[in-house]
N, C-alpha and C positions, 0 to 999 in steps of 0.2 A: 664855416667851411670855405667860402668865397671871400676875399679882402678886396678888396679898392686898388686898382692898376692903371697905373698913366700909359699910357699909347702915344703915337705921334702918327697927324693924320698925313695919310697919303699925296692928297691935296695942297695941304697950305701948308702944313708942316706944325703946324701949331699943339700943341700939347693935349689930349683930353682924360678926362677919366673915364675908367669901363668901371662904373659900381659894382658892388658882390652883387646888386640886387637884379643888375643887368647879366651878368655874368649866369645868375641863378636861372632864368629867362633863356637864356639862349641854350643853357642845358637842359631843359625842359623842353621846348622845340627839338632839341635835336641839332643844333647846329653846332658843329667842329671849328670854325674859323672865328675869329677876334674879328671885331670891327676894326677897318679901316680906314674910316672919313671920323671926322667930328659931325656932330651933329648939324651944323651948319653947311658942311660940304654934303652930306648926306642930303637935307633940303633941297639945296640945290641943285643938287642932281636930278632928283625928283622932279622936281619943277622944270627943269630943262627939258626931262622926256615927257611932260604934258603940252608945253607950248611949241608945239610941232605944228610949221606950217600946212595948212588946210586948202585944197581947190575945189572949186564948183567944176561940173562936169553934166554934160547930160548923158543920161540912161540909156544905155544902148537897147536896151528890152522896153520899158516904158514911156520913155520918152522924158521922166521925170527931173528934175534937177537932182542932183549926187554932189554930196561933200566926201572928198577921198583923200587921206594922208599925204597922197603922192600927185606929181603934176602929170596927168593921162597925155600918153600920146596916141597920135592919129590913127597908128599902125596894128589896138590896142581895143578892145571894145571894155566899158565903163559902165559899171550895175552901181544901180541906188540898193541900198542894205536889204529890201526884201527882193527885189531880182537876184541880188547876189546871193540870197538864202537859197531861193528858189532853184537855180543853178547848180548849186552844192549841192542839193539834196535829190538831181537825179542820176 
């Protein structure tokens, strides 16, 4: 039912294959759109939205040290993960 289709990735431009086997995979998921990275650019992408710089901050509620995605500013109050739960949930 599914055959073996070259693509060209968005990224580099480089040539890949979409296996039937892949192909079979993404119709079972439910997914409408063709890959557009190669596997490689795909990685890396990935990786890029993990190694997101990190800052120390102290806890406006407990006083505690806070690592937070983002660089807090002064103007801005800053929850370590269970003040920020705590927070949210009244």
């Amino acid at each position: 039912m599914y055959t073996d289709k070259t693509l060209v990735c968005k990224d580099c431009g480089n040539e890949f294959v979409f296996t039937a086997g892949e192909q079979e995979f993404y119709a079972e998921k439910g997914f409408t759109n063709e890959p557009q990275r190669c596997k490689q650019c795909r990685d890396a992408k990935k990786n890029a939205s993990r190694n997101r710089e990190m800052f120390t901050a102290v806890c406006a509620s407990c006083g505690k040290e806070a690592v937070v995605p983002f660089k807090p500013r002064d103007d801005r109050p800053v929850y370590c993960s269970e003040c920020f739960a705590k927070q949210k949930a009244e």
